[in-house]
N, C-alpha and C positions, 0 to 999 in steps of 0.2 A: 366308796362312793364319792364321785366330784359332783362340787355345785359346778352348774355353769351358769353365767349371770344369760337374763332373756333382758333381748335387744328390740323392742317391737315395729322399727324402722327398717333395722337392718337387709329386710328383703324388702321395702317397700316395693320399690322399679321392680324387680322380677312381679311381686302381684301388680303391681299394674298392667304388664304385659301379659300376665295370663287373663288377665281380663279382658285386654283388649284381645287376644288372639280370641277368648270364648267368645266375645260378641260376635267379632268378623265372622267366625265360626257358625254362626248360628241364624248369623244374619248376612251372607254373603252377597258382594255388591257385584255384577256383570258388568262390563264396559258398555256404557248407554243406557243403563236401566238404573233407575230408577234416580232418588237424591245423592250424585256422594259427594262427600263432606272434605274429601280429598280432591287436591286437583292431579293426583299421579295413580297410577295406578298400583304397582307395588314400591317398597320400598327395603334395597337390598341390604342383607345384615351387615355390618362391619365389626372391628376391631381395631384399637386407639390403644396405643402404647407407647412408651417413652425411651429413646437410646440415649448413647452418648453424644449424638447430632442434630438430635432433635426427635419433632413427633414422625411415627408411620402411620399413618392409616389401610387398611387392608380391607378391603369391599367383595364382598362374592357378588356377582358379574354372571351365574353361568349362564349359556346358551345367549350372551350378548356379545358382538363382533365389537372389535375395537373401533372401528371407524364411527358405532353408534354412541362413545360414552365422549362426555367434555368434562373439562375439570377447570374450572376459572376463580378466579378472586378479583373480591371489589369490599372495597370497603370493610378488612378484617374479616373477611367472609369468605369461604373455602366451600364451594359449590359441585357437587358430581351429579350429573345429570344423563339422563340418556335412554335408551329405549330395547325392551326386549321384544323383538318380532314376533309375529304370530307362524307356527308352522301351517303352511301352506297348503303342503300335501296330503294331509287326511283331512277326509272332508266332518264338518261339523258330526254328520249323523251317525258317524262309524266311531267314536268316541264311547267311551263305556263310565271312564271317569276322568277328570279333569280338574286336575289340582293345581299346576303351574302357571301362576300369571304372568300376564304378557301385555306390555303397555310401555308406558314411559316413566319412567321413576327422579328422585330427584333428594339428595342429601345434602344438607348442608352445614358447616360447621364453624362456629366464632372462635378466631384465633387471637391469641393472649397479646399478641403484637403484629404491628406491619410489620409484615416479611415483604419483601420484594418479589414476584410473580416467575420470573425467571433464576430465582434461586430454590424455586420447588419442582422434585421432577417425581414423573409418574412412569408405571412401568403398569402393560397387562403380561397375563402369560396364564394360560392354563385355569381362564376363567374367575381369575382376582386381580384386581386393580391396588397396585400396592403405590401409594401416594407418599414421599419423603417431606415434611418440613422441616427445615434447619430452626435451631433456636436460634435467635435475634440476636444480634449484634448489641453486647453489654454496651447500655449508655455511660459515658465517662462524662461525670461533672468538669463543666465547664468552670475558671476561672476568670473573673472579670474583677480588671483593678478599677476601684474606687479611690478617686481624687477627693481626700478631707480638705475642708477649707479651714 
């Protein structure tokens, strides 16, 4: 038999997200109805990981055309925004269930250093938005000579 030590943090964020999915769950908001507390309507999953060039970021996107996603930075701040359509062609009453949201969504991420805006490139394909930032340019101490009197 192994002891294992119990961590009682270590899933904190997974239960806070099962929580928050049961409330949405339970309490689902329509676009127009009623308080939301949100100003987007969904908000698409990602994945944050680290290379030898720096961060990726990786967004599932599906059923959003490229022309509707932006991706900007201001102020250390790394922004993906954009909008998934509604389908059109089946009308409201022919629906049986309906689970995929469709609105305009909006991520954003603080980044550990000014990057330069045109040294980040995004790429979609196949319904994921995969985001490259390079890691910052090492600052080198500066030397300044000092005149003793």
């Amino acid at each position: 038999m192994s002891l294992v030590s119990w961590d009682p943090f270590k899933n904190m964020v997974t239960l806070q997200d099962r929580i928050n999915r049961l409330f949405d769950d339970a309490f689902p908001r329509a676009a127009g109805q009623g308080e939301d507390l949100s100003a987007f309507a969904w908000h698409p999953l990602v994945d944050i990981y680290e290379t030898e060039a720096g961060v990726v970021i990786k967004v599932d996107l599906p059923g959003v055309d490229k022309e509707d996603v932006a991706v900007e930075v201001k102020d250390n701040i790394l922004t993906i925004s954009g909008e998934r359509k509604e389908d059109s062609t089946v009308a409201e009453d022919r629906y049986y269930r309906r689970e995929r949201t469709c609105g305009t969504f909006q991520r954003a991420f603080t980044m550990q250093a000014s990057i330069p805006p045109e040294k980040i490139k995004a790429a979609f394909k196949n319904g994921v938005l995969q985001v490259q930032v390079p890691k910052p340019a090492e600052e080198r101490p500066r030397q300044i000579a000092v005149d003793i009197e």
